[in-house]
N, C-alpha and C positions, 0 to 999 in steps of 0.2 A: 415521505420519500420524495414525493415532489417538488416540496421546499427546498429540497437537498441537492435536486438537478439545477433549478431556478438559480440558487443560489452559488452551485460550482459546478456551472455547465462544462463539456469538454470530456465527462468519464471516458464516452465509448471513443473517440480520437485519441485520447493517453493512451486505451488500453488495446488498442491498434497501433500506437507509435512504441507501446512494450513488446507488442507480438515482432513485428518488425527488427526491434533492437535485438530480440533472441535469436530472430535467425539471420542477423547480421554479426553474430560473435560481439556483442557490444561494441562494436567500433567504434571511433572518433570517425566526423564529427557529431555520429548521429547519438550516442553516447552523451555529449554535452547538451544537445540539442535535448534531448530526455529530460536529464538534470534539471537543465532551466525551468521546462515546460511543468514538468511535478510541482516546482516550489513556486511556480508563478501561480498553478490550480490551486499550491496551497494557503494562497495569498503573502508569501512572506519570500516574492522576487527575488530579494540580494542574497540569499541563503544557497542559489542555487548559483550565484557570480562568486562567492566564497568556498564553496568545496571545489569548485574548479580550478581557482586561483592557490589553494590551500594544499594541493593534493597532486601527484603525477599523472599523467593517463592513465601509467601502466598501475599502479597505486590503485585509480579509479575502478579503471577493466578488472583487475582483478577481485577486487572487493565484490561488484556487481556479477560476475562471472561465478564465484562463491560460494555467494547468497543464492543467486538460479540454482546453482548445483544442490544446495539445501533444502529448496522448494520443488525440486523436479528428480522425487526421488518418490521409489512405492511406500514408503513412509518420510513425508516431509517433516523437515523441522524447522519452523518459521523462528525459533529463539536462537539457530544456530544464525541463521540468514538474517536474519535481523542483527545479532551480533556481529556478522560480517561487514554490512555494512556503516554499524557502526564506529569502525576502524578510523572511516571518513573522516579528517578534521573538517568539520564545520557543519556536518549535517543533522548535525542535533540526536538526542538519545528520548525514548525511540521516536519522538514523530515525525520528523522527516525521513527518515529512514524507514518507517510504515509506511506513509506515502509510498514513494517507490515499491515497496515489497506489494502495497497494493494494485500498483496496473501490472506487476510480471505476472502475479499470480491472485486474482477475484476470486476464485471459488476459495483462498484458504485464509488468504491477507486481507483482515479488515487495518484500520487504520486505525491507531492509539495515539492520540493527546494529551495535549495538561486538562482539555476541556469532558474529555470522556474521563481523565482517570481522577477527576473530581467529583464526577456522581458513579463512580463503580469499583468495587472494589479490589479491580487489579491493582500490581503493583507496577510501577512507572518504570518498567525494567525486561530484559528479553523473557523472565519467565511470566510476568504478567502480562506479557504482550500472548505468547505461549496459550495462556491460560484463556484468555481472551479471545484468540483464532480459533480456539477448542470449540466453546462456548457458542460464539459467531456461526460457525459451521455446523452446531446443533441445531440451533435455531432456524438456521436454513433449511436443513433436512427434513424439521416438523413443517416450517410453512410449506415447502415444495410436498410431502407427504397428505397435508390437508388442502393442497391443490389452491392455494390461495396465491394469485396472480400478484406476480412483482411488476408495479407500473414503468420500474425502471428499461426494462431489460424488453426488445422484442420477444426473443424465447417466453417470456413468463417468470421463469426459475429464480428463484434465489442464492447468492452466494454471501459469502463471509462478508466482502465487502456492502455488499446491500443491506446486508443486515447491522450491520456497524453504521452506515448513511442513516439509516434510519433512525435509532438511536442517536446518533447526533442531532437530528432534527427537531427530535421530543426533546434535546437538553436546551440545544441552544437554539432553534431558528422560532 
């Protein structure tokens, strides 16, 4: 987990410039400023100068606006949200569009790559992503129920995304 900070420092500022973007209605230009800042964490900068360039505001606002609405519901659905912002030209199907689904919503959005879905066996698509956040969110549940502290996190706790950070680390750091 620690490799995982080392290596793409910034979680807790994304996930404080997500909280922010939610309760600013997704605006421009904080809105773009998001955009950027996900795909520059995700190491792949010009992706996030492409959906901008690729794409309307209101195109954008709404896509992202969406997706929230799909994760901030008493049963979320990360495959519909994730398809939402799929929509996106240029944002890639799902990893960068996980990315983001990951700073709105941690406790339920891990993030899905070519790199995870090459040692697991979702499929590279919004039900394997789906299936994945399922899974994520269990795992969390057992470590936070066996009280085993997440270095990530002041709280302790684990969420979907931590536990998907971590798994990345055993694949690839």
């Amino acid at each position: 987990m620690n490799k995982h900070l080392i290596k793409f420092p910034g979680v807790s500022k994304l996930e404080d410039m997500a909280t922010a973007l939610i309760l600013k209605g997704f605006s421009f230009p904080e809105m773009e400023n998001y955009i950027r800042s996900v795909c520059r964490w995700g190491n792949f900068a010009g992706v996030g100068g492409r959906v901008i360039k690729n794409n309307t505001r209101k195109q954008i606002q709404n896509a992202f606006v969406d997706a929230y609405a799909h994760l901030n519901t008493s049963s979320p659905n990360v495959s519909a949200a994730l398809s939402s912002l799929n929509q996106l030209h240029g944002l890639g199907t799902p990893s960068f569009a996980s990315k983001h689904l990951r700073f709105l919503n941690p406790d339920i959005c891990p993030v899905y790559d070519s790199i995870l879905t090459d040692k697991l066996p979702y499929s590279f698509s919004p039900t394997g992503y789906s299936e994945f956040s399922v899974d994520c969110q269990e795992i969390a549940r057992l470590l936070n129920a066996a009280k085993i502290a997440n270095p990530a996190r002041t709280t302790q706790s684990w969420l979907a995304a931590d536990v998907e950070a971590a798994m990345f680390a055993c694949f690839y750091l």
